[in-house]
LUMGU-154784 format. One record per residue (C-alpha): residue in three letters; x, y, z. Coordinates in pm, whole numbers, plus 32768, in hexadecimal, padded with zeros to 4 digits. Layout:
BEGIN
('ALA',(X,Y,Z)),
...
end
This chain:
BEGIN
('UNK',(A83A,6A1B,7898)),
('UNK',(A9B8,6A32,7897)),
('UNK',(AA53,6A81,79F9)),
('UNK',(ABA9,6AFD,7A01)),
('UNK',(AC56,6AAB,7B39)),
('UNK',(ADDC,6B48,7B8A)),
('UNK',(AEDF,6ADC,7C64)),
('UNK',(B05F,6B05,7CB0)),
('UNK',(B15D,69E3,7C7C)),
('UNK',(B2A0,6A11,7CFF)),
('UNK',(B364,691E,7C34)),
('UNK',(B4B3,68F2,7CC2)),
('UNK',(B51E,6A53,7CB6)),
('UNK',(B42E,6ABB,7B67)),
('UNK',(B2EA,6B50,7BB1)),
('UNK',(B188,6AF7,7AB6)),
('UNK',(B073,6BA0,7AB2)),
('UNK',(AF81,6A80,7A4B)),
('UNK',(AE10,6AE7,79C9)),
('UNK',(AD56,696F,79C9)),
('UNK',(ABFE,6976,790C)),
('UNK',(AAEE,68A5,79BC)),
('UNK',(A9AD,682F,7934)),
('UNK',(A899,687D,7A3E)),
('UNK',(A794,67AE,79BA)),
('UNK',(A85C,6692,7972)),
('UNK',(A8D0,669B,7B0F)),
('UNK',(A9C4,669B,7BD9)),
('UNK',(AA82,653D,7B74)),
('UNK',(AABA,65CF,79FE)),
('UNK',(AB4B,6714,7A9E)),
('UNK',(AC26,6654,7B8E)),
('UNK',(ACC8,6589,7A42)),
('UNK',(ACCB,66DE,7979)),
('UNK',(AD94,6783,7A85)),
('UNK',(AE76,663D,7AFB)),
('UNK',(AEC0,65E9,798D)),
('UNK',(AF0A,6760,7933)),
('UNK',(AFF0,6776,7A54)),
('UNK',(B099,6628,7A12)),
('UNK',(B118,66B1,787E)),
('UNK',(B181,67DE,7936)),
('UNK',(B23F,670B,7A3E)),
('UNK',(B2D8,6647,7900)),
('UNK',(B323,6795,7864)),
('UNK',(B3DA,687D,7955)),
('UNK',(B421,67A8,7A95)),
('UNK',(B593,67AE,7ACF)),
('UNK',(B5C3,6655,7B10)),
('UNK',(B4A8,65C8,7A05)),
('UNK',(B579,6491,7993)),
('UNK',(B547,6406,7AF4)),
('UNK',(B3E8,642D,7B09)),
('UNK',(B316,62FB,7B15)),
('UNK',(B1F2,62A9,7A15)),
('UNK',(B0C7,62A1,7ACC)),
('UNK',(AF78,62DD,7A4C)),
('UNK',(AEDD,643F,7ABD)),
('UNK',(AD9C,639D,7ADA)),
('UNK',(ADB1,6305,7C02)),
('UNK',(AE1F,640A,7D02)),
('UNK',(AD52,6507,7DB7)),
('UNK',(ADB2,6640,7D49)),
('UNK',(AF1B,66A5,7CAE)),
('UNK',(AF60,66F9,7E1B)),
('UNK',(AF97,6598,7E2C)),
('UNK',(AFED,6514,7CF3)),
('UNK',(B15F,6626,7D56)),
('UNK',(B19D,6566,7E68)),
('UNK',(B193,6415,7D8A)),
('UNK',(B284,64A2,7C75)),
('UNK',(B37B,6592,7D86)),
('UNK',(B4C3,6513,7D3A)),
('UNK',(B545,64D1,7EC8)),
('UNK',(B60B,6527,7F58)),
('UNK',(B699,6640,7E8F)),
('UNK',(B547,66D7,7E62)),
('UNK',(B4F0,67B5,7F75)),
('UNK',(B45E,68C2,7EBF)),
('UNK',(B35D,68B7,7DF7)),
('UNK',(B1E4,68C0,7E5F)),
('UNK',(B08B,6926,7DFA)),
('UNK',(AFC3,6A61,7E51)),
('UNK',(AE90,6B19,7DF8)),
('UNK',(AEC9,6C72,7D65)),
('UNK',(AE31,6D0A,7E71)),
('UNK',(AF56,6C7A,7F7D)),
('UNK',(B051,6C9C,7E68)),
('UNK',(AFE3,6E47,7E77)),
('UNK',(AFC6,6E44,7FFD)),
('UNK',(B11D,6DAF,802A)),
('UNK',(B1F2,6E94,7F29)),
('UNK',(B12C,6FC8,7F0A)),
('UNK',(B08F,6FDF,8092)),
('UNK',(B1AF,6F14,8124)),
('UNK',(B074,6E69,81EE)),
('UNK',(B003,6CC9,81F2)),
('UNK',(AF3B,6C09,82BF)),
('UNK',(B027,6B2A,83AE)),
('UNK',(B0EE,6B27,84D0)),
('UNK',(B1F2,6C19,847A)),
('UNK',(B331,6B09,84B8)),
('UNK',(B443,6A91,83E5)),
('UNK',(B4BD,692E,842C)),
('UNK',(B5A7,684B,83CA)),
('UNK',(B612,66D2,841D)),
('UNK',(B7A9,66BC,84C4)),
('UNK',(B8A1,65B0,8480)),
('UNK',(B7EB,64C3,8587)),
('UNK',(B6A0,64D8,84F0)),
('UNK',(B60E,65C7,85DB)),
('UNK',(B52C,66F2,853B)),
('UNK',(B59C,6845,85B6)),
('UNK',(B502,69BC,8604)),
('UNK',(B5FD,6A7F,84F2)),
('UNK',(B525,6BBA,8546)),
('UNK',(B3FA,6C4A,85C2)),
('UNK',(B328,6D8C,8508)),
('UNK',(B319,6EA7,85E8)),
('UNK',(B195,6EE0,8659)),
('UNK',(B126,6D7B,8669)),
('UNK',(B07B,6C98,875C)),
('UNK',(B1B3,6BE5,875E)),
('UNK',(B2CE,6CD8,87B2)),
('UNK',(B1BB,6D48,88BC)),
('UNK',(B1CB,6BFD,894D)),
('UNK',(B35A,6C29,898F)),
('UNK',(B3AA,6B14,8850)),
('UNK',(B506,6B6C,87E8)),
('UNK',(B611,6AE1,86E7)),
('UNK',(B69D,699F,8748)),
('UNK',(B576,692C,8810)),
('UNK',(B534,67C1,8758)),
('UNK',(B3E6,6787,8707)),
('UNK',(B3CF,6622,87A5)),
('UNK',(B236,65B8,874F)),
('UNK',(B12C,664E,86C5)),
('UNK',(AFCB,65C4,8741)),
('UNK',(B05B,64E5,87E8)),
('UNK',(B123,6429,86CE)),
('UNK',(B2A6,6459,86C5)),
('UNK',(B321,6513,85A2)),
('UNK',(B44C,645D,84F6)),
('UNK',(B4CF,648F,8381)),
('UNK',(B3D2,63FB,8292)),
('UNK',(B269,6482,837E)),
('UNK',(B1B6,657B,8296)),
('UNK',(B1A9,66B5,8344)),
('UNK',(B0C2,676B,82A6)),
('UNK',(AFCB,663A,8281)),
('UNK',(AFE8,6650,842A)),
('UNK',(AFA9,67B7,8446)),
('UNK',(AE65,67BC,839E)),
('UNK',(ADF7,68CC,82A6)),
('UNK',(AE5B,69FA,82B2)),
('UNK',(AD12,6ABC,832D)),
('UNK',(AD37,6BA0,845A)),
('UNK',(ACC5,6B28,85BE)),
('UNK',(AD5A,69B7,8539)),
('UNK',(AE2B,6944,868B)),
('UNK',(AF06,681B,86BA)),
('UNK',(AFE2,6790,87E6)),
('UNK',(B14A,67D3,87DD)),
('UNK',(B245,672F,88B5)),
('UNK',(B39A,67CE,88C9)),
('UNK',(B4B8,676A,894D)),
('UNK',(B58B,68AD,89C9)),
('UNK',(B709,68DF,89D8)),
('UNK',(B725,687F,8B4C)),
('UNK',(B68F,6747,8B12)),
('UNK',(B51F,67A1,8BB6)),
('UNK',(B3F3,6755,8AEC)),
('UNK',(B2D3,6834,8A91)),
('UNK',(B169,681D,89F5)),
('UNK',(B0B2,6917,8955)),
('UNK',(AF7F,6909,88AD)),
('UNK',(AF7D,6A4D,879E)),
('UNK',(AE81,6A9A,869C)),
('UNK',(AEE2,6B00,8519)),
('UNK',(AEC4,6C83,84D5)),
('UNK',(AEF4,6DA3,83FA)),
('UNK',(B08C,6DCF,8415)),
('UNK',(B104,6F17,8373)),
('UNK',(B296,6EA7,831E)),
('UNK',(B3B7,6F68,8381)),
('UNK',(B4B5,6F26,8271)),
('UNK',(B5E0,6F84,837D)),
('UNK',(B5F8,6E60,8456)),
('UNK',(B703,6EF4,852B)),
('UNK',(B80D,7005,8513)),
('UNK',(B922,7069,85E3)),
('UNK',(BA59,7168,85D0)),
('UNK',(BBAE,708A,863F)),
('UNK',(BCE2,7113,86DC)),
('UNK',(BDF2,702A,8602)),
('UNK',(BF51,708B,861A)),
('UNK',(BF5F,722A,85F2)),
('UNK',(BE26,71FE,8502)),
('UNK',(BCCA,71F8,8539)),
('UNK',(BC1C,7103,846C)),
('UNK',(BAC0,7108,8443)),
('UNK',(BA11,6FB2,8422)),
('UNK',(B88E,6F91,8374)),
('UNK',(B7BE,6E71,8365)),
('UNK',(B6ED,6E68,823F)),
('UNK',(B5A6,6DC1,820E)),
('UNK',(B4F8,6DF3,80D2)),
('UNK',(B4C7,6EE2,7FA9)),
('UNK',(B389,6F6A,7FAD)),
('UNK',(B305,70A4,7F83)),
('UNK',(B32A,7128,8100)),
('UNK',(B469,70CB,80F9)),
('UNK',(B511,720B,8070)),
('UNK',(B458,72E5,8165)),
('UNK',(B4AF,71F3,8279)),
('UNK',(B647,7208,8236)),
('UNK',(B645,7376,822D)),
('UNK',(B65B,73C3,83BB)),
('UNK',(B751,72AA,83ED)),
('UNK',(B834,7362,82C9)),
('UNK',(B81D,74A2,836B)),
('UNK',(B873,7413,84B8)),
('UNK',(B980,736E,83FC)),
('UNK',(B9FC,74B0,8378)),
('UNK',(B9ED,7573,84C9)),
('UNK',(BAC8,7484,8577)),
('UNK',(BBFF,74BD,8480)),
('UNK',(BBB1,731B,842D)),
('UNK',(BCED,72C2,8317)),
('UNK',(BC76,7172,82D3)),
('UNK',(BB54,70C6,8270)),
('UNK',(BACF,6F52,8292)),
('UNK',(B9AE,6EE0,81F5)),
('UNK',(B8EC,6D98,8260)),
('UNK',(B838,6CE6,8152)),
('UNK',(B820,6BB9,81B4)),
('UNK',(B6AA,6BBA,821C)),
('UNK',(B62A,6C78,80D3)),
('UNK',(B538,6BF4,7FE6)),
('UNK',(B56C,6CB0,7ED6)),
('UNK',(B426,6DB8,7E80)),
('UNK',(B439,6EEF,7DA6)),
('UNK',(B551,6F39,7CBD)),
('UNK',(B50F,7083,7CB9)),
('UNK',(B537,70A2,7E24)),
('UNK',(B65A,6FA2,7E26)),
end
C-alpha cells in the first residue's frame, strides 16, 4: 500500500511542503531512500546556495534530517531545517513547540548566550535571564561547532538535561530543567522611553505567528495612551512566520 508521509522544509528562507510516497511492504530502507532522494532534487532545486552543495549519495544517511546537515552550506546557513507538519502547524498557527522556550546565540569569544527566555517556562521560573552564558550542558562544555540540539535530546515533554550557567557577576549556576509545552509570546520586551522632549516607544519582536496580532494590541494602546511620538521596532530576534500577519 502507498503511505504518504508530509513534512515542512524550511529551505533558507523558502518553505516546501513535501508529500514523500513510501512503500510499506517493501520496508522501511526503500522509504528512507524515497524520502532522502526526493528531498535531495528538491535541495538541488530551490536551495539558495545549491551550487555549493556537495554530491553525496542520499542512500547512505538516516533520514533527510541528516542527509541537511551533510549538504547545509556553513556557515551562512543558519536557517533552514526539517519538521513534521504537525510542528510546522503548532509553531505558526498555535504559536506552541515542544522545547525549552530560549533563544541563544554564540558572542565574539565563542561563548553561547541566553538572547531570551519565553514567558511561562521552566526556565524563566528558574531566574535564567539574557546574558547568562550557557557554559556546559551534561556536563560537556558548549563551544561553537557542539550540536545543540543533538545534546538536548528529543523534543518530548518531561525530557531534562543539566545546564550550567555562568551569570553576569561571574557566579555559576546548575539547573537541571525538563522540556515542556511553551506557549510563545511574540513581544519579547517593550518599554515607553523618555528621549529628549519625546517619548519613544521601543518593541521587541519575536515572531509572526498567528497570536501575534492579538498579542501587540495592548502594548499599542498603551502606546497610544501615553502620547508615545516615536516608535522603535526590534527585529533582530525574528524568524520570519506568516506573511499575512507580517
Amino acid at each position: 500500500s502507498l503511505k504518504i508521509r508530509r513534512f515542512f522544509g524550511v529551505i533558507a528562507g523558502i518553505f516546501l511542503l513535501i508529500s514523500l510516497p513510501g512503500c510499506e511492504k517493501d520496508g522501511i530502507d526503500d522509504e528512507r531512500i524515497a524520502e532522502n532522494t526526493a528531498f535531495y532534487n528538491l535541495m538541488k532545486d530551490w536551495y539558495y546556495w545549491y551550487r555549493e552543495m556537495p554530491e553525496i549519495d542520499p542512500k547512505q544517511y538516516d533520514s533527510p534530517y541528516e542527509l541537511l546537515e551533510a549538504v547545509r552550506f556553513r556557515p551562512l546557513d543558519r536557517w533552514s531545517y526539517i519538521t513534521s507538519k504537525e510542528e510546522f502547524d503548532a509553531y505558526f498557527l498555535e504559536s506552541r513547540f515542544i522545547g525549552y522556550g530560549f533563544g541563544s546565540a554564540f558572542d565574539q569569544d565563542g561563548r553561547l548566550r541566553v538572547r531570551f527566555v519565553y514567558n511561562n517556562t521552566h526556565m524563566q521560573a528558574a531566574g535564567v535571564q539574557r546574558g547568562w552564558i550557557i557554559d556546559a550542558i551534561n556536563g560537556l562544555v558548549i563551544r561553537p561547532g557542539v550540536n545543540i540540539s543533538q545534546l538536548l535530546g528529543p523534543n518530548e515533554i518531561g525530557i531534562s538535561n543539566t545546564f550550567r550557567f555562568i551569570l553576569p557577576d561571574g557566579s555559576v549556576q546548575t539547573q537541571i530543567l525538563p522540556k515542556q509545552d511553551v506557549s510563545m509570546n511574540s513581544v519579547l520586551y517593550a518599554d515607553i522611553l523618555d528621549i529628549g522632549s519625546k517619548k519613544t516607544a521601543y518593541l521587541v519582536l519575536n515572531s509572526f505567528t498567528s497570536s501575534t496580532t492579538d498579542e501587540l494590541l495592548p502594548f499599542f494602546q498603551n502606546f497610544q495612551q501615553n502620547g508615545v511620538h516615536e516608535f522603535i521596532l526590534d527585529l533582530r530576534y525574528n524568524g520570519g512566520g506568516q506573511t499575512s500577519v507580517s
